[in-house]
C-alpha positions in Angstrom: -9.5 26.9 10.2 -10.3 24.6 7.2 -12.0 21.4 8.3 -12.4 19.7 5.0 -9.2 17.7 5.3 -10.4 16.9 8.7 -13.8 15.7 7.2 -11.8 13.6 4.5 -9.8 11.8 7.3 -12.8 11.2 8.8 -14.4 9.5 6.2 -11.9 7.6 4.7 -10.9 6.3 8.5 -15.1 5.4 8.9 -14.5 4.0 5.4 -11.7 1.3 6.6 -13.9 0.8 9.9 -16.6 -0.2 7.1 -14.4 -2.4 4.9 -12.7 -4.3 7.6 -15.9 -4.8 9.0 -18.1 -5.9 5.8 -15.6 -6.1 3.0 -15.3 -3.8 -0.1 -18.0 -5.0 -1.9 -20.8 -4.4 1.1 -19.3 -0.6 1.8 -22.2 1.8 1.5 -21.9 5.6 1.1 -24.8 5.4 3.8 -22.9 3.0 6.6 -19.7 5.3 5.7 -21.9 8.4 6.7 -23.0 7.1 9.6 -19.6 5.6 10.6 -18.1 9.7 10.1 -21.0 11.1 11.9 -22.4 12.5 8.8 -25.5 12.9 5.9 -25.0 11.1 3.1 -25.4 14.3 1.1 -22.3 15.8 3.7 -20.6 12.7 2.4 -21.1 13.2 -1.0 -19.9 16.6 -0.8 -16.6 15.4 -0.6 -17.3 12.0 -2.2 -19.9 12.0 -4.9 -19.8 8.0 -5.3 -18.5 4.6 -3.8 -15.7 4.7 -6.4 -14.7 8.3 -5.6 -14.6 6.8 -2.3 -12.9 3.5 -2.7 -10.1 5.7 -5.1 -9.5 8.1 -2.3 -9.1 5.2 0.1 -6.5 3.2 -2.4 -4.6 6.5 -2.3 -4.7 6.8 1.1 -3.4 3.3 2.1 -0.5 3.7 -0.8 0.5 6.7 1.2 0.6 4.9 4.8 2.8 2.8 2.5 5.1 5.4 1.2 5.3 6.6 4.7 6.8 3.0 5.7 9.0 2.9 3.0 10.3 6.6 3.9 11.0 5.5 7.4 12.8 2.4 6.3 15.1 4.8 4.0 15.4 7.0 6.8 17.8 4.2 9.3 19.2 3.4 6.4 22.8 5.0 5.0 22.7 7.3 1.9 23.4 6.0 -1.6 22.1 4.0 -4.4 20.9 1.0 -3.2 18.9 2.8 0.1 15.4 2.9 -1.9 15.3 -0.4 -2.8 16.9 -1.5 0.7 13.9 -0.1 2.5 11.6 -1.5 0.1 12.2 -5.2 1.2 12.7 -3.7 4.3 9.2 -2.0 4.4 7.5 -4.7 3.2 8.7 -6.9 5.5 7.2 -4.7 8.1 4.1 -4.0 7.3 1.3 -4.0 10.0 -1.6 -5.7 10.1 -3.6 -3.2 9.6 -2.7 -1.9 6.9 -2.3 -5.3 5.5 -5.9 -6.2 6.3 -6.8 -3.0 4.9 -4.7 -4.0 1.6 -6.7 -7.4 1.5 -10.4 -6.1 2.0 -9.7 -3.3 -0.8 -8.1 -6.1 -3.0 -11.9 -7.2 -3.9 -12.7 -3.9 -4.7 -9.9 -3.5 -7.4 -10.4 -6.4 -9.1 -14.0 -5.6 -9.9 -12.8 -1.9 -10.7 -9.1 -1.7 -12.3 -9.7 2.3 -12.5 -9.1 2.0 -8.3 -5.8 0.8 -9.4 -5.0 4.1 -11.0 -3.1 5.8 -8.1 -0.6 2.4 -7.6 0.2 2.5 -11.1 1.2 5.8 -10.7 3.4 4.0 -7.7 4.9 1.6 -9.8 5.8 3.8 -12.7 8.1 6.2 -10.4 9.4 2.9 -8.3 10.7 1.2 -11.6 12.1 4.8 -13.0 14.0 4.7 -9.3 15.0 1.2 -10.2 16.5 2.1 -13.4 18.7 5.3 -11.9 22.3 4.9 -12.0 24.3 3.3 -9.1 21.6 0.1 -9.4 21.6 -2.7 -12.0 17.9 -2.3 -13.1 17.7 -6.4 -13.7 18.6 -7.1 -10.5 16.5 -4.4 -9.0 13.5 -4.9 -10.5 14.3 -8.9 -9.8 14.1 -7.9 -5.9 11.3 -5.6 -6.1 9.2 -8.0 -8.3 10.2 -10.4 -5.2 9.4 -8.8 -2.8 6.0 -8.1 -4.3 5.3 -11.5 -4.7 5.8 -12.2 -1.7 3.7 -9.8 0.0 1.1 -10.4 -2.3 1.2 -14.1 -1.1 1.1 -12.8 1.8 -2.3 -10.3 1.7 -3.7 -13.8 0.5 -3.0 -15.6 3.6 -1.6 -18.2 1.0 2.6 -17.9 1.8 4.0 -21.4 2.6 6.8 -19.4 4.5 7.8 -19.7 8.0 8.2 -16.5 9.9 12.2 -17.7 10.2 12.1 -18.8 6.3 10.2 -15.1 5.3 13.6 -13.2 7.2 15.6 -15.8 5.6 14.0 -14.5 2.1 14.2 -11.5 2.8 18.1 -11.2 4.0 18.7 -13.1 0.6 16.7 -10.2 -1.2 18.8 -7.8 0.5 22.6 -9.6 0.5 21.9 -10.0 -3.5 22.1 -6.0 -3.7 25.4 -6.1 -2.4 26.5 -8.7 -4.7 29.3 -7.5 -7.6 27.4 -7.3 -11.2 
């Protein structure tokens, strides 16, 4: 049996315990080692720097995410508008976890836009989705855009929104995809 994926997980979970705990910009490959129960030269082996690290951990978080917005699309009805359904619908879900998470790596990005490289990615396939036929891209991409402003208002604790306004917002979102062109 192969235990390097298990080792990654490992990491990358001490990782989180280390950013939630200090922030982004005070993880050390030598806290993260300790946190996974490891040498920092076993920690290297599969990380051989902080930015290997932090990448790895972007990647991992924009998967959770993917696995949100899958499970959205999945108690939703097939068709065109069912990606961009569970989006909003994902987003609006999104635990606090992974949120926090999302906030104590947002330091780390901004200092290092190369961290960013695996949501680009993301956003490059989401907007190709947007622009397939049965949706009108404008007013996809209007809701998606939306939607991630609002979330991002929301990762910095800054949203003026009510919980009752943020569903209210987000029904909106969601009634304009039914809307005739």
């Amino acid at each position: 049996m192969n235990s390097r994926p298990q080792t990654r997980e490992v990491i990358l979970g001490a990782a989180e315990a280390v950013v939630l705990e200090v922030g982004a910009a005070h993880l050390t490959l030598e806290a993260v080692a300790e946190g996974a129960g490891l040498s920092k030269g076993g920690l290297m082996y599969h990380f051989p720097t902080k930015e290997a690290l932090l990448t790895a951990m972007v990647a991992r978080l924009l998967w959770r995410w993917e696995e949100q917005l899958q499970q959205a699309a999945d108690r939703l009805p097939p068709g065109p508008k069912r990606p961009l359904q569970a989006y909003v619908m994902a987003s609006m879900a999104v635990d606090g976890n992974l949120r926090r998470l999302s906030a104590a790596l947002l330091a780390a990005v901004a200092n290092n836009p190369r961290l960013l490289e695996p949501v680009r990615r993301f956003y490059q396939d989401w907007f190709k989705q947007l622009a397939a036929p049965g949706l009108w891209f404008e007013r996809a991409a209007v809701v998606s855009l939306a939607v991630d402003g609002l979330w991002l208002l929301e990762l910095l604790q800054v949203s003026p929104l009510t919980d009752p306004q943020r569903e209210q917002v987000a029904e909106e979102l969601l009634q304009m995809l039914d809307r005739e062109v």
